[in-house]
N, C-alpha and C positions, 0 to 999 in steps of 0.2 A: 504493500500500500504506500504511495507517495503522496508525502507530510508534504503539502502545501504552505512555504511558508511565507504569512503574513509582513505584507510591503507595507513601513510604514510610511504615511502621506508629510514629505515635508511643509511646512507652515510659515506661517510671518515670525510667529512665535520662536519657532527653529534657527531661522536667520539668527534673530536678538541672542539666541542664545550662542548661536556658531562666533560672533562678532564679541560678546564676553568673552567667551575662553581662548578667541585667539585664532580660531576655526576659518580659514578661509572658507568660501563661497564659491562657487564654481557654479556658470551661468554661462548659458549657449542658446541658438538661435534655432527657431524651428519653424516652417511655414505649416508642413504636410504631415500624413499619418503616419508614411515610412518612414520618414529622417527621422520623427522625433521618437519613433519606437526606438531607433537605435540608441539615441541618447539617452533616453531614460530609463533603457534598462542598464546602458554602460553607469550610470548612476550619478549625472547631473545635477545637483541640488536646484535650479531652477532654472524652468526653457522662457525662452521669453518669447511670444510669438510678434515679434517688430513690423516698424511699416515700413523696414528695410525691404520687407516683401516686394515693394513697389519698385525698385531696381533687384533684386536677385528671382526673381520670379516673375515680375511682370517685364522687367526690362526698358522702366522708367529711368529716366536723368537724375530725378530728386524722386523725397520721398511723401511730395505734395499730394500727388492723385489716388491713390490710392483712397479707397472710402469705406465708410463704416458696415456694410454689408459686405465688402472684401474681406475686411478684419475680421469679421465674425466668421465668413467660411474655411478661414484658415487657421482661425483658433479653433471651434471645433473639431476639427481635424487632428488639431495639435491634442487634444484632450479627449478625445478617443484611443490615444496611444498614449499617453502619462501616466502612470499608474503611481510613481514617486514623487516625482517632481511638481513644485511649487509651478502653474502657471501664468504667467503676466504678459498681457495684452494691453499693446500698444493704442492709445485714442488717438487716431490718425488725424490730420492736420482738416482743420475747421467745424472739427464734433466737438470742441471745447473751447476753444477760447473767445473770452469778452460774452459770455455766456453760461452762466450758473447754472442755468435752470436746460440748458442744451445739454452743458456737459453730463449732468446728471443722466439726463436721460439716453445718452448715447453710452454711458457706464453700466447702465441698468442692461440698455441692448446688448452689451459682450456680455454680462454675466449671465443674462437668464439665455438667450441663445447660444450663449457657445459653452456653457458651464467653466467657464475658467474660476480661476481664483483673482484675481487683482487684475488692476489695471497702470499704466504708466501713462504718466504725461510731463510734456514737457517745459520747462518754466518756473520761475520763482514769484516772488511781491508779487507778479501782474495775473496767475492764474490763484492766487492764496485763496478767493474766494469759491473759484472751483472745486477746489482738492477739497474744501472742509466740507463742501456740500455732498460731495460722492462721496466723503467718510462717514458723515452723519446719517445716510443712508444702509451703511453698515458697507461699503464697500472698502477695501484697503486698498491703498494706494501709492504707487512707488515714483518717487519724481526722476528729476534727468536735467542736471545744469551741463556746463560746459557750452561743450561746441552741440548746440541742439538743431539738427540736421532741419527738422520743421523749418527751419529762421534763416533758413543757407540764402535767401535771397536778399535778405537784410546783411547778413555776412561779406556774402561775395566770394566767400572763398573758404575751404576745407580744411583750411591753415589753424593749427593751434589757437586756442582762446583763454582767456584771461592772464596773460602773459604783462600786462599793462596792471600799473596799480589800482586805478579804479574799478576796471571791472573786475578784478581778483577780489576785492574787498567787497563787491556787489556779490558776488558767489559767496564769500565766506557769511556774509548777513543773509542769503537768500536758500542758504542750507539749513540756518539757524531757523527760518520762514517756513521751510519744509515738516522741519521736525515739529515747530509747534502745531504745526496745520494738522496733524496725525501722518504723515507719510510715515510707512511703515523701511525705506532703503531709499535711497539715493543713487543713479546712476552719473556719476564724473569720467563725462567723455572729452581727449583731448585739450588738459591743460597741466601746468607743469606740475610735476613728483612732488615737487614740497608745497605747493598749492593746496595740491591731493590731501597729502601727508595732514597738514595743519585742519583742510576742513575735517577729515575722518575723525583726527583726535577731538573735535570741537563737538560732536555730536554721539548721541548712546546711538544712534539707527545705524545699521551698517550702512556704507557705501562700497557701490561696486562699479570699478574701472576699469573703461576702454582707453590704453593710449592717455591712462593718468597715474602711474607708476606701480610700483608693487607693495604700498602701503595702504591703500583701500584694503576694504573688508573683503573683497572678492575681486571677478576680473568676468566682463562678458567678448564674446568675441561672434562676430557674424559664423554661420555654420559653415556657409559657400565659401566663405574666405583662408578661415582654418585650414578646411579639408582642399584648396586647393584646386575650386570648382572655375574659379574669378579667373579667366586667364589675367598674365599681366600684371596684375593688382596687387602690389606688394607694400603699403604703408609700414611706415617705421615701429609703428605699433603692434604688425603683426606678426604672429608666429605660424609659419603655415605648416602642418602636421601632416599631410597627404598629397600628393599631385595628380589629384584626382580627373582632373582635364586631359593629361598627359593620357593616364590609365582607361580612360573612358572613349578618348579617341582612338588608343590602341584597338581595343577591344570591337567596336564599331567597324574600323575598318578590316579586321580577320573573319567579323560576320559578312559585309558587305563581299571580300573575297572568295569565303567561304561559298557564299550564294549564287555569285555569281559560276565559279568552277563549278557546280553542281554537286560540290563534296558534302552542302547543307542543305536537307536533312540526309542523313545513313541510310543504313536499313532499320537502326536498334531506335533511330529515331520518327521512323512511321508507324501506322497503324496494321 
């Protein structure tokens, strides 16, 4: 008889405590039902399903268009294959901002359709009134300072952010803005190590960082990027763990070969 054994569900609660003892955080990216099975059985503490969707998936410039019925079909997805892991869904760009009572209810749509657990948005002071309303609804909520892709048109450019003193000291008050709001983790993407370093120490919530050194509480990383999917795409931030482009084009063209000599299918492989 095989003992089934019980997978315990990571939580917000979990993080606060992983971030106490010292625990790194380990967070990765998932659009679909297969990647993210793999992840979360290899044992991810939390997938995030991003609206990076909109360039690695749809093959968007930015990560503007993508919308809130996208998000949902691909969190769902992502959380029919989670069985461990904490999932947190991204509020794509115009479901929340300068709007309380939208944000809400575009939070309410990712959880009761896609059943996820949390949500993430992006912003400080200027969305504060958002974040408390989706918390007082009982939803948890993970923010995201730095370089916030959402605002790349405001930016101009993909280039490090808060490098300058005023806006470094705008991030380190707008972390502190985070945590009293209830966000339950902070994402610090793309600003400097001791930046990181100083807001992490400044706050009980974990923070977890893309390209903001190795003193956050954790570290996320795009899944396509990691694994080596992106041709090309190598930021200084990233570690790429597979060449999976390389391996996939291999493979493609031995089918395509295969096909064409008539050596695919066999015999062992007909009917």
């Amino acid at each position: 008889m095989s003992v089934h054994k019980e997978i315990k569900r990571i939580t917000t609660n979990t993080l606060q405590e992983m971030k106490l003892k010292g625990e790194k955080i380990a967070m990765l990216t998932s659009y679909d039902f297969s990647m993210a099975k793999i992840v979360d059985e290899a044992g991810v503490d939390v997938i995030l399903v991003g609206d990076s969707a909109s360039n690695v998936m749809a093959g968007h410039e930015t990560t503007l268009p993508i919308t809130l019925d996208q998000m949902i079909y691909h969190a769902a997805s992502v959380v029919r294959a989670a069985r461990r892991a904490l999932v947190v869904v991204d509020l794509p760009f115009g479901s929340y901002q300068g709007n309380s009572k939208e944000a809400l209810n575009s939070a309410i749509r990712i959880m009761k359709e896609s059943g996820a657990h949390a949500v993430k948005l992006e912003g400080g002071l200027e969305i504060k009134e958002s974040i408390e309303r989706i918390i007082t609804a009982g939803i948890p909520v993970m923010g995201h300072l730095g370089l916030t892709p959402q605002s790349i048109y405001k930016f101009g450019t993909y280039t490090v952010r808060a490098k300058e003193e005023a806006e470094a000291q705008k991030l380190k008050e707008d972390i502190l803005v985070l945590q009293e709001a209830g966000c339950f983790a902070v994402v610090l993407e793309k600003i400097p190590a001791a930046l990181a370093r100083e807001a992490s120490a400044s706050v009980r919530i974990p923070t977890i960082g893309i390209g903001a050194g190795v003193d956050c509480d954790g570290q996320v990383l795009v899944i396509h990027d990691m694994m080596g999917l992106n041709k090309g795409f190598r930021p200084r931030f990233l570690r790429q763990y597979l060449n999976l482009y390389e391996q996939m084009n291999g493979a493609v063209k031995a089918y395509i070969t295969d096909v064409k000599s008539n050596d695919f299918p066999s015999e062992k492989e007909q009917y």
